[in-house]
PAKEKOL-975204 format. One record per residue: x, z, y of N, C-alpha, C in turn; residue in one letter. Coordinates in steps of 0.2 Angstrom, whole numbers, padded with zeros to 4 digits, always signed. Each point is the difference from the previous one (the first is absolute). Last residue first. Layout:
BEGIN
XZYXZYXZYA;...
END
This chain:
BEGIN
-0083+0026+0547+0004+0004+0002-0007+0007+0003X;+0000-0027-0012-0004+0007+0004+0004+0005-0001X;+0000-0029+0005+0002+0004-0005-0002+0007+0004X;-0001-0021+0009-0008+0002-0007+0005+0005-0003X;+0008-0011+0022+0000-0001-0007+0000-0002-0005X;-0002+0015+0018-0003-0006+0002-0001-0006-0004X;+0008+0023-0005-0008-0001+0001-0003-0007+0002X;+0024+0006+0003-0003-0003-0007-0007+0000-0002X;+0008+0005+0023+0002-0007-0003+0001-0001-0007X;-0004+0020+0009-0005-0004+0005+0001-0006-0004X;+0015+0016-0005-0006+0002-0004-0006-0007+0004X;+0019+0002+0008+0002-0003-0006-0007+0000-0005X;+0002+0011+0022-0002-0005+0004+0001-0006-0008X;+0002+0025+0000-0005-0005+0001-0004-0006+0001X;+0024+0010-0003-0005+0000-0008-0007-0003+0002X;+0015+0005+0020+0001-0007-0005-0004+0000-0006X;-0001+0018+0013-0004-0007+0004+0001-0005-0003X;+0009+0019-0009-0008+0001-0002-0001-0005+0006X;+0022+0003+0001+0001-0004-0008-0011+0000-0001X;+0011+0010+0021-0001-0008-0002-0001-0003-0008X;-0002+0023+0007-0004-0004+0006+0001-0007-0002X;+0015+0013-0008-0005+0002-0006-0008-0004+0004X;+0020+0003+0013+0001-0003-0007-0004-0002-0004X;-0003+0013+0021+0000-0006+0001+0002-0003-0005X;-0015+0024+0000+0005-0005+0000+0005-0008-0001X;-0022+0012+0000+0003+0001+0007+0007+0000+0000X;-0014-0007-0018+0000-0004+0003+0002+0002+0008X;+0005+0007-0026-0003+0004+0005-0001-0005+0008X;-0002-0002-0030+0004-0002+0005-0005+0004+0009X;-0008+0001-0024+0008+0003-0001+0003-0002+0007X;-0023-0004-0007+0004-0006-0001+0008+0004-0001X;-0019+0015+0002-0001-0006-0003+0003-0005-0002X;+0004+0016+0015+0001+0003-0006-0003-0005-0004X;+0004-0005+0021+0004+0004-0005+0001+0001-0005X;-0019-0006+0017+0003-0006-0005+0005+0002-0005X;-0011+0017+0010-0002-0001-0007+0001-0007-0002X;+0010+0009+0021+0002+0004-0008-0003-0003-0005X;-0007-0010+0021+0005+0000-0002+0003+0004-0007X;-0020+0005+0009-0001-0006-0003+0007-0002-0002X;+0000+0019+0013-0004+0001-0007+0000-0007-0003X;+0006-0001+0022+0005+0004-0005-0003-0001-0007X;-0015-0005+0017+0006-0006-0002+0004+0002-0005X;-0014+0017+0007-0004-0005-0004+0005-0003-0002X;+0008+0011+0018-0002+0004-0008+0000-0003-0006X;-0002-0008+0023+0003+0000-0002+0003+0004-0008X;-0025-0010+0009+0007+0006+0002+0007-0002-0004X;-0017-0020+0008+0002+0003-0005+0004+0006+0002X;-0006-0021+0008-0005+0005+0004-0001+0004-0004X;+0016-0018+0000-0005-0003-0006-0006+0008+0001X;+0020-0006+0013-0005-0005+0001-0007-0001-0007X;+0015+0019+0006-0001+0000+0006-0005-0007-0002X;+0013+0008-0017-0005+0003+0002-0006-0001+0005X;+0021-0011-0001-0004-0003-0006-0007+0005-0001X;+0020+0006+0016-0004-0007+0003-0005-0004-0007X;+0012+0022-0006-0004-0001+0005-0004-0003+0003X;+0016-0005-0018-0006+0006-0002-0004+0001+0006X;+0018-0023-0003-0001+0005+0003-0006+0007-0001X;+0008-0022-0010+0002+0006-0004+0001+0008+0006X;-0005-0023+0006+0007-0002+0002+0001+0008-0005X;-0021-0011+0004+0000+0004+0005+0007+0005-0001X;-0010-0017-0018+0001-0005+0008+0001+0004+0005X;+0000+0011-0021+0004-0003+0001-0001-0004+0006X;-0015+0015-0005+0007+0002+0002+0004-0003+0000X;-0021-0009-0002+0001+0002+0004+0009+0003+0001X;-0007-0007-0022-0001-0004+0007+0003+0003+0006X;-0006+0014-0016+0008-0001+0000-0002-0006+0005X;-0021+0008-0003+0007+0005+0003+0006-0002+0002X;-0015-0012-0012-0002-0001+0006+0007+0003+0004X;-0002+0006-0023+0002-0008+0001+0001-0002+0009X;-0012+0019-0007+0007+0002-0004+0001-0006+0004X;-0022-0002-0004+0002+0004+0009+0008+0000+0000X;-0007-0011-0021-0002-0004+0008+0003+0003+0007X;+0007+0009-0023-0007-0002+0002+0004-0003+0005X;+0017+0007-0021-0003-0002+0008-0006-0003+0000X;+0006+0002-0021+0000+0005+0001-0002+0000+0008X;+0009-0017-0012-0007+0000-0001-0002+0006+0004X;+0023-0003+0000-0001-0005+0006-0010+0001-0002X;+0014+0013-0017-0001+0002+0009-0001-0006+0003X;+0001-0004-0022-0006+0003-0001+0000+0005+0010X;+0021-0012-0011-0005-0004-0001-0009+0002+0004X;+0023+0010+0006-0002+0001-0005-0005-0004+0001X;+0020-0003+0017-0004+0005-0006-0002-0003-0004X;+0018-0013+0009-0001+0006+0004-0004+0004-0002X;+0007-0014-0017+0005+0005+0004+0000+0005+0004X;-0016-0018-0008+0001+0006-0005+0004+0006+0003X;-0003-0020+0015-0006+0004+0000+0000+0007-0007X;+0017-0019-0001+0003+0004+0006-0009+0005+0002X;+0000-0014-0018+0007+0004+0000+0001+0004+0005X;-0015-0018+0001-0004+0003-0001+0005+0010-0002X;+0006-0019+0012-0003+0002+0002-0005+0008-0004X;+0015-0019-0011+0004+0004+0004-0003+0006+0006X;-0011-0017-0014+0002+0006-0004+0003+0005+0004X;-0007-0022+0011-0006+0007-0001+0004+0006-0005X;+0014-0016+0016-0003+0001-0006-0004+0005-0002X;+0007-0006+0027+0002+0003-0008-0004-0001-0006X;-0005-0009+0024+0005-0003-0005+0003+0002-0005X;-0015+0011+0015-0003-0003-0001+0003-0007-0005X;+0010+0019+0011-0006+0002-0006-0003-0005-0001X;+0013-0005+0019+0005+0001-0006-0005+0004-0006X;-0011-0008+0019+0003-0002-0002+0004-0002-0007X;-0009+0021+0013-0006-0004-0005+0002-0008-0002X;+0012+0014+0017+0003+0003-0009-0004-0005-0005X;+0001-0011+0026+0001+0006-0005+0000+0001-0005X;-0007-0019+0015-0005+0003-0006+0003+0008-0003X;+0006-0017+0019-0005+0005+0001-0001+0003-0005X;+0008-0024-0001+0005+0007+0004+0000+0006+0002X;-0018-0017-0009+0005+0001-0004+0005+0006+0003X;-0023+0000+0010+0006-0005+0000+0004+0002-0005X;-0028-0001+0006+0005+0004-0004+0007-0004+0002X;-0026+0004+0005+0002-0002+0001+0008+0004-0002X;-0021+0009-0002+0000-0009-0001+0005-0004+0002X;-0003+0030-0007+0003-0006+0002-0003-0006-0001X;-0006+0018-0011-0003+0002+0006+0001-0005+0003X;+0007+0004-0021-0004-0004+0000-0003-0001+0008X;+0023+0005-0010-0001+0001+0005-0009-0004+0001X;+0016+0002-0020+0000+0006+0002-0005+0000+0008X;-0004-0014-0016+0002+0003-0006+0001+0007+0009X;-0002-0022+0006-0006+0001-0007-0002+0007-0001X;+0021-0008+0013-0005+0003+0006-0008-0001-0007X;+0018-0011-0010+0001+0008+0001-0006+0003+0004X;-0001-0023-0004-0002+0001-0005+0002+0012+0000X;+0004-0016+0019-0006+0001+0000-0003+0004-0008X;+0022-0006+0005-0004+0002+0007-0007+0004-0002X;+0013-0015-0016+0001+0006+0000-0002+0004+0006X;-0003-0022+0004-0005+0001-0006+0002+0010-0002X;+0013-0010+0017-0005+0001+0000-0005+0000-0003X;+0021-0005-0005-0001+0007+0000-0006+0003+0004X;+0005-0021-0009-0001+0006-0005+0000+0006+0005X;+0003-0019+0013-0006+0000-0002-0002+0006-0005X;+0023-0002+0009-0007+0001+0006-0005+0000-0004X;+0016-0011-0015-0001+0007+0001-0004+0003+0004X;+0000-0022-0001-0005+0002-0004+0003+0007-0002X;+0009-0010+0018-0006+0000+0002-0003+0004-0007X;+0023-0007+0005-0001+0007+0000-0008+0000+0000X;+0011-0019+0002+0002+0000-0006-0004+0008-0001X;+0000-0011+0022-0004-0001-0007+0000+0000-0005X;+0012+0016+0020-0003-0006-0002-0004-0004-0004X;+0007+0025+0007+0005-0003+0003-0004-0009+0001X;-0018+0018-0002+0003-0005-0006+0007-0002+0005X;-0017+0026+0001+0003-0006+0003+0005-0004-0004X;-0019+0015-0013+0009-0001+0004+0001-0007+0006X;-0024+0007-0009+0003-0001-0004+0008+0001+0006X;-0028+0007-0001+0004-0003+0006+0007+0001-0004X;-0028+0003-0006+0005-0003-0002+0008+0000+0005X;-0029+0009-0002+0005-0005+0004+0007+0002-0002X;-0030-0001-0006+0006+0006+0001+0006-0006+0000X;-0028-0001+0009+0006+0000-0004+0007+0003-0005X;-0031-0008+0008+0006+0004+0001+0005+0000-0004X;-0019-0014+0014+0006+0000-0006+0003+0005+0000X;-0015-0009+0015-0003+0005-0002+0003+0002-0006X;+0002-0021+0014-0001+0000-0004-0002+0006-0004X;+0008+0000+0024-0003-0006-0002-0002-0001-0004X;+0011+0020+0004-0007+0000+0005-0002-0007-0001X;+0017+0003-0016-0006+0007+0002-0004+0000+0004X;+0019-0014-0001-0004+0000-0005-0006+0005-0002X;+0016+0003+0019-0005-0005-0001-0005-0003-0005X;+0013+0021-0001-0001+0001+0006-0007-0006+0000X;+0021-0003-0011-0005+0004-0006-0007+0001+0007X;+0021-0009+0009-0006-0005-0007-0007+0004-0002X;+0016+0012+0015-0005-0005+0003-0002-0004-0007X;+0013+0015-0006-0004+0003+0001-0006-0007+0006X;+0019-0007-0007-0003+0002-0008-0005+0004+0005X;+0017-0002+0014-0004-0008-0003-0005+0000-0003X;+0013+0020+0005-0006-0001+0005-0005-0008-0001X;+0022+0007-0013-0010+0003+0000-0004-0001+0003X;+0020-0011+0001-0003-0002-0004-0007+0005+0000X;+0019+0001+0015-0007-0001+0002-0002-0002-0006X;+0022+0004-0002-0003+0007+0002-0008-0001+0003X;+0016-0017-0005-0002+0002-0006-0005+0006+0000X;+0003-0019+0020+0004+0005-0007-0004+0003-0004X;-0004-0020+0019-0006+0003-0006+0007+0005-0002X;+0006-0015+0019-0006+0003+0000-0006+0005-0004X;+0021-0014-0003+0004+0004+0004-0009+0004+0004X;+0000-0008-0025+0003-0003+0006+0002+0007+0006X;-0011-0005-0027+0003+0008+0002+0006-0004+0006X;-0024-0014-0014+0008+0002+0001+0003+0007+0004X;-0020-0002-0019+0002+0001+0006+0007-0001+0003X;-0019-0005-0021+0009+0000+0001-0001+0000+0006X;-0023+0008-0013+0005-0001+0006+0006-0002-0001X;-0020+0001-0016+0010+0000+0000-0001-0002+0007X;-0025+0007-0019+0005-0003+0005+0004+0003+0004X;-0020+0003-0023+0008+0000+0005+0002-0004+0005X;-0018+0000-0015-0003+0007+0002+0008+0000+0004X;-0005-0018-0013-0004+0001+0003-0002+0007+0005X;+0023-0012-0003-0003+0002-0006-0009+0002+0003X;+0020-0009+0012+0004+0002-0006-0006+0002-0004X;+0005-0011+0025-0005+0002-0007+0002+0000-0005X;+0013+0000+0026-0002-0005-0008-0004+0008-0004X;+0013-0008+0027-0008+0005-0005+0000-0005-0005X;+0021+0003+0020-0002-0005-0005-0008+0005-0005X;+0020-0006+0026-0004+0006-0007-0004-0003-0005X;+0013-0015+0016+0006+0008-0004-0003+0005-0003X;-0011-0022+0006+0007-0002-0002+0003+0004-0001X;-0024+0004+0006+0003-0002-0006+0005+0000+0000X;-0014+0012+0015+0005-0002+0002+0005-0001-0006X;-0020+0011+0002+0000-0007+0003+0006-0003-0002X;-0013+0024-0006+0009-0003+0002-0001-0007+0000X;-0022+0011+0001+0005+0005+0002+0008-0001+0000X;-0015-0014-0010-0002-0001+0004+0003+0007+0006X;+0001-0002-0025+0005-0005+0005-0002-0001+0006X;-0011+0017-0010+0009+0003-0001+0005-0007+0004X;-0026-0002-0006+0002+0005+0006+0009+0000+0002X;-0009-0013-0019-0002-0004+0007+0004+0004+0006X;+0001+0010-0022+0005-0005+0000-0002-0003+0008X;-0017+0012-0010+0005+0004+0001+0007-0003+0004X;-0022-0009-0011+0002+0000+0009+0006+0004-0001X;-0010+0000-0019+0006-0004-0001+0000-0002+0007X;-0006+0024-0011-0003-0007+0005+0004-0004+0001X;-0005+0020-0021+0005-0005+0003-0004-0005+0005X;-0008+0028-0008+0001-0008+0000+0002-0005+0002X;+0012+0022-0003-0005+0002-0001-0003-0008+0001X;+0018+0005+0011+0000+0006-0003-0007-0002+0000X;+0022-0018+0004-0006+0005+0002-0002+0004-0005X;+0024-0010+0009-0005+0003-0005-0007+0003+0002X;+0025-0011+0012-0006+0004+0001-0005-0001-0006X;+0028+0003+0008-0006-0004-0006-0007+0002+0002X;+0025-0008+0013-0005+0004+0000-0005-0001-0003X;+0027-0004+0003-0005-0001-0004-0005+0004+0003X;+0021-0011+0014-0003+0005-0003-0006-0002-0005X;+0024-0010+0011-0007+0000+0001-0002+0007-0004X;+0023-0015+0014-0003+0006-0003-0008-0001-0001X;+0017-0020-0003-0005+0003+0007+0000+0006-0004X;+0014-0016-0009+0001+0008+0000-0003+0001+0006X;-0003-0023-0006+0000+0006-0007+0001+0007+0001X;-0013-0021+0013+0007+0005+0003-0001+0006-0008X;-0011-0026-0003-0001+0008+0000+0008+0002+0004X;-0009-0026-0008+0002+0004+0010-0001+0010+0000X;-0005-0016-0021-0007+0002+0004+0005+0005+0007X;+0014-0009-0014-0003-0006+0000-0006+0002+0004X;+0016+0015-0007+0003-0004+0006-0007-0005+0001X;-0003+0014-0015-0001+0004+0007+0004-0004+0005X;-0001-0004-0023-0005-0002+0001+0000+0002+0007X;+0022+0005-0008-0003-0008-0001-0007-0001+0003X;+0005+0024-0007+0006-0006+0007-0002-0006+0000X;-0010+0012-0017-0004+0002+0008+0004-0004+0005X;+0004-0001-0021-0004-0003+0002+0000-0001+0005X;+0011+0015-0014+0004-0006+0004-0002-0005+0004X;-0012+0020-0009+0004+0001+0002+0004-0005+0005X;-0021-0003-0013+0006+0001-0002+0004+0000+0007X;-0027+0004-0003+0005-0007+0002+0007+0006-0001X;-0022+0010-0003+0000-0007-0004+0005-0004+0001X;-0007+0025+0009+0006-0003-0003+0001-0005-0005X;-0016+0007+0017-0003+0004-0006+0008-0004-0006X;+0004-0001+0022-0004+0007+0002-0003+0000-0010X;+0007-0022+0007+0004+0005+0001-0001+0006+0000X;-0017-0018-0003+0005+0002-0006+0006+0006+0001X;-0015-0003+0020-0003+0002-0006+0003+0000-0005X;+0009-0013+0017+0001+0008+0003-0005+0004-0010X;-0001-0025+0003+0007+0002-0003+0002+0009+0002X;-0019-0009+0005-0001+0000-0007+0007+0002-0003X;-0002-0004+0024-0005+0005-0002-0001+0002-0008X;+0010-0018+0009+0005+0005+0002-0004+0005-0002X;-0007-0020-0002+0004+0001-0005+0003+0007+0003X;-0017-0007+0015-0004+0002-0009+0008+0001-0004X;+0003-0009+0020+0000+0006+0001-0004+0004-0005X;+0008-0022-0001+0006+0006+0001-0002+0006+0001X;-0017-0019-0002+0004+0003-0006+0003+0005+0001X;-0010-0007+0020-0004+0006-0003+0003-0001-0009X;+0011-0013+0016+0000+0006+0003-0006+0003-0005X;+0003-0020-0004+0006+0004-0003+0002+0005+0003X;-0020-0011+0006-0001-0001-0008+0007+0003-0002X;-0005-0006+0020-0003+0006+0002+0001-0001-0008X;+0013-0018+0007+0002+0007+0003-0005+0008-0002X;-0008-0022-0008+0005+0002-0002+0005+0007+0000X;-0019-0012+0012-0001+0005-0004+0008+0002-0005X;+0002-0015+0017-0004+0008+0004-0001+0004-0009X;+0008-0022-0001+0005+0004+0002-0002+0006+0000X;-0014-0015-0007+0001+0003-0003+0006+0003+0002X;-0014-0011+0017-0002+0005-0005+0003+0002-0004X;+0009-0015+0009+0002+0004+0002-0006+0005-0002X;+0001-0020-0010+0006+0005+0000-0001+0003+0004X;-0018-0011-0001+0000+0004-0005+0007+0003+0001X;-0004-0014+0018-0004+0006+0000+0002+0005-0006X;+0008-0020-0002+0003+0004+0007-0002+0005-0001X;-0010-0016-0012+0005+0001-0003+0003+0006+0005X;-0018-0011+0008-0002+0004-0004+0005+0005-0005X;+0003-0016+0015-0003+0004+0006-0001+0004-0007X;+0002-0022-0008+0007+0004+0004-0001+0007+0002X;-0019-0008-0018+0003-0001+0004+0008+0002+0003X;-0021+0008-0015+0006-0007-0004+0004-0003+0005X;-0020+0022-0003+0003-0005+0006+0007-0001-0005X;-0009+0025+0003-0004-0007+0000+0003-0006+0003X;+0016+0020-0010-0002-0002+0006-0005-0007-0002X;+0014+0023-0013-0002-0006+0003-0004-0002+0004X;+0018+0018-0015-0004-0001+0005-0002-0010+0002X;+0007+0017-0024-0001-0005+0006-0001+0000+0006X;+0010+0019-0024-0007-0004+0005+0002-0006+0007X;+0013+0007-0022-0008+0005-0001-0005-0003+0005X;+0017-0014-0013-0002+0003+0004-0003+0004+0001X;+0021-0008-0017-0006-0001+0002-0003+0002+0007X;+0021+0001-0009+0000-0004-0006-0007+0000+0001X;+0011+0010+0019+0001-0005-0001-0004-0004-0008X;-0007+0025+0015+0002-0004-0007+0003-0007-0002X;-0006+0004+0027+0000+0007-0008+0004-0001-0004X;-0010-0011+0025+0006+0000-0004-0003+0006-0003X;-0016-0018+0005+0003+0006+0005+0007+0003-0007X;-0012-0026+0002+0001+0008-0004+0001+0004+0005X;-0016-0019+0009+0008-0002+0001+0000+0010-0004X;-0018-0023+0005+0003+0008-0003+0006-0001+0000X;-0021-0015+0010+0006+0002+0000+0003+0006-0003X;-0027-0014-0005+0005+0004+0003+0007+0000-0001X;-0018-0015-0011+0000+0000+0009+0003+0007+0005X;+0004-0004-0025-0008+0003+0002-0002+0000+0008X;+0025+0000-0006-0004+0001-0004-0006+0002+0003X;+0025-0007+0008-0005-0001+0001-0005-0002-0006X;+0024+0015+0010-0003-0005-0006-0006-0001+0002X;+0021+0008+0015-0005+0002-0002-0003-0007-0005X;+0026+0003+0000-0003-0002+0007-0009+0002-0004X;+0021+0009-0016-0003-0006+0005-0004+0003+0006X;+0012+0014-0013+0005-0002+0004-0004-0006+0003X;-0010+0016-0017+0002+0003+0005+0003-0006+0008X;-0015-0013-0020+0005+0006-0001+0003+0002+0007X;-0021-0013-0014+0004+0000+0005+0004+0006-0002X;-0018-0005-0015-0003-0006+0007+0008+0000+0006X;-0001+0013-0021+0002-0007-0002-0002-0001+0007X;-0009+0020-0005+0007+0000+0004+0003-0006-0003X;-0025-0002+0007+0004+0005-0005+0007-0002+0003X;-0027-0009+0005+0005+0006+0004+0003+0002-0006X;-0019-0013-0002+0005-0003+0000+0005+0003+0002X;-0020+0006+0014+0000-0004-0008+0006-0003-0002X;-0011+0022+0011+0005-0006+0004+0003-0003-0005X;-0021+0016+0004+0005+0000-0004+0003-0007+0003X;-0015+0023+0010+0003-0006-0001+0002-0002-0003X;-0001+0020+0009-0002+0003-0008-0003-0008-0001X;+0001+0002+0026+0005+0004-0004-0007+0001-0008X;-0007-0013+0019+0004-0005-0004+0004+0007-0005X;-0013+0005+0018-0006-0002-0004+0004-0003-0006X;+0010+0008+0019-0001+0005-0005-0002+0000-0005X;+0014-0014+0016-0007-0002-0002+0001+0005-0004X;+0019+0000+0006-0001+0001+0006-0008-0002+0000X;+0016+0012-0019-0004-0007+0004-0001+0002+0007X;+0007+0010-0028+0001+0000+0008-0002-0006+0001X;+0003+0000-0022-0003+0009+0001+0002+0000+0006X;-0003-0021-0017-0001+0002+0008+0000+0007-0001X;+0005-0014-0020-0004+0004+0002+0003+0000+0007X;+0012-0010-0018-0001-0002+0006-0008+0002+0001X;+0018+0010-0015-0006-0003-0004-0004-0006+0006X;+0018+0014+0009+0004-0005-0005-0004-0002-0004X;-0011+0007+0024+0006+0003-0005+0003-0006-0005X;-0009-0002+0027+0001-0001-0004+0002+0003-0006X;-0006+0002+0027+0004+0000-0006-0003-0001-0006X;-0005-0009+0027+0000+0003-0004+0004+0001-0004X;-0014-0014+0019+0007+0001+0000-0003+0004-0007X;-0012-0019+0015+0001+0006-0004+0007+0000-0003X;-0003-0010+0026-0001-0002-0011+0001+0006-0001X;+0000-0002+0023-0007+0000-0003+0002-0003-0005X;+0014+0019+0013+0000-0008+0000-0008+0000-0004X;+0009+0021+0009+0006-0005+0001+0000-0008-0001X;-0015+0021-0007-0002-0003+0008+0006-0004+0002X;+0003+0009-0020-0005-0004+0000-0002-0003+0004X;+0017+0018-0005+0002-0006+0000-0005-0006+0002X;-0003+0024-0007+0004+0000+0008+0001-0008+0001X;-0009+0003-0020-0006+0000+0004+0004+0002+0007X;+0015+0000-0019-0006-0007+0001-0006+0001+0004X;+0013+0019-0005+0006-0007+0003-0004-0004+0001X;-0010+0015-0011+0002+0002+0005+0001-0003+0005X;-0002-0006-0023-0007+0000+0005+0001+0002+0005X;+0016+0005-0015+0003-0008+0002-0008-0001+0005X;+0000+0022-0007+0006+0000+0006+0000-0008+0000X;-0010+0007-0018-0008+0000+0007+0007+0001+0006X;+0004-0004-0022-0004-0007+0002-0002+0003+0005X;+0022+0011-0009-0006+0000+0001-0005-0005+0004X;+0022-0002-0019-0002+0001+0007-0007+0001+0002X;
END
């Protein structure tokens, strides 16, 4: 537990009386106090022979201690109180009532957090998760969602400060660090957050880490999880999220799984099988053959729905020209692009061509 939350508690407590108060670990170091000059102290004699959970407070070294609950076959840490007296024994129990409460509210909420992390990178067995989820009070079939946020370029381990400082709200969202350069939203999905807000989620994160930290990112947004069991799907598939928008959608930072299109399914084929289907549709030596201006062109005509006019019209091209270019993808590649069939197998070869290059393979 952290020694600056039991220093917390001990210094709300202070003005409540005039004995030193404070904690104790299991080597009997002071890492809290109400004398600050006493924390990194040593309390002589302090081990887990001196008492056990169930007595009344022990008297060591002119102080009162009393375990805080943990580990039965030892202590981690104590609370006590200056003074061998009555008034002194009282006091230390209920100091250690107070800390005990804030001591297994801040485990449950570390366990729950560590337990969300194994789930997502799929350390805990399936059968587990029931069991473990009654104990840490989880609602298992809350809907949740995955959001990966990955920086681009050098890792700020603020990252993680921002992210939880934008979802407060421990019990049903959750930020964990996964790596130096990653961090997991578990977002719950209530009657306030669906699924259809997650971009705008993601896009405010991305948003803040940028104007706070100057970080830039790329963003991850996984399947909604019926439950817990479904998280470390959620999770793959915003790692596939991100790792497709790589390859097809560089322009994007942010990316959802259920968005991804054909560049999805290319993205899970077998590279031989792509490379089979690129033979098929031409020849090896036409995809080199297209220049940049060529390449642009098709661009164009394909975001502008294989219209010849409206494509002219935005690229400040006669219409002539556009034609011309077109034949000489023709004849090049053998396929005629104002046609809708032939339109689709040259979108798709491109887009296969894109994803072995990304690779290392050279087409």
């Amino acid at each position: 537990m952290s020694n600056r939350l039991f220093q917390n508690i001990i210094n709300q407590m202070r003005d409540a009386t005039d004995r030193v108060i404070g904690v104790a670990d299991g080597n009997g170091t002071i890492v809290a106090c109400s004398n600050p000059q006493r924390i990194g102290a040593q309390i002589e004699s302090l081990s887990s022979d001196a008492f056990s959970h169930s007595d009344p407070p022990t008297h060591i070294g002119g102080y009162a201690l009393k375990a805080l609950d943990g580990n039965f076959a030892r202590f981690d840490f104590a609370a006590f109180v200056e003074g061998e007296d009555e008034d002194a024994d009282t006091l230390c129990i209920l100091v250690a009532v107070a800390l005990n409460g804030a001591k297994l509210y801040y485990d449950e909420k570390h366990d729950r957090a560590t337990f969300i992390k194994n789930i997502i990178l799929d350390n805990v067995l399936p059968g587990d998760i029931y069991m473990r989820s009654r104990e840490l009070h989880f609602e298992r079939q809350t809907p949740m969602a995955v959001i990966l946020i990955r920086q681009v370029g050098t890792a700020e381990i603020a990252v993680v400060d921002v992210v939880q400082s934008l979802f407060p709200e421990r019990q049903h969202d959750f930020v964990v660090s996964i790596s130096e350069s990653e961090v997991v939203l578990i977002k719950s999905l209530d009657g306030e957050v669906k699924a259809a807000d997650l971009y705008k989620l993601a896009l405010s994160i991305e948003e803040t880490i940028k104007s706070e930290l100057m970080v830039s990112t790329v963003i991850g947004i996984g399947s909604e999880a019926a439950g817990l069991k479904e998280l470390a799907t959620s999770y793959k598939e915003a790692q596939i999220a991100i790792e497709v928008g790589k390859v097809f959608d560089t322009e994007k930072s942010i990316l959802s799984y259920g968005n991804l299109g054909i560049g999805r399914l290319i993205y899970q084929l077998p590279v031989t099988m792509c490379e089979m289907f690129l033979a098929e549709a031409f020849e090896r030596k036409a995809m080199a053959a297209l220049d940049r201006e060529m390449l642009d062109t098709i661009q164009c005509f394909f975001e502008n729905n294989l219209n010849v006019s409206e494509t002219s019209r935005k690229m400040f091209v006669h219409r002539n020209t556009l034609v011309y270019r077109l034949d000489k993808v023709k004849k090049l590649t053998g396929l005629d692009l104002r046609e809708f069939d032939h339109a689709i197998i040259f979108k798709v070869a491109l887009m296969v061509r894109k994803y072995l290059l990304s690779s290392g393979k050279t087409y």
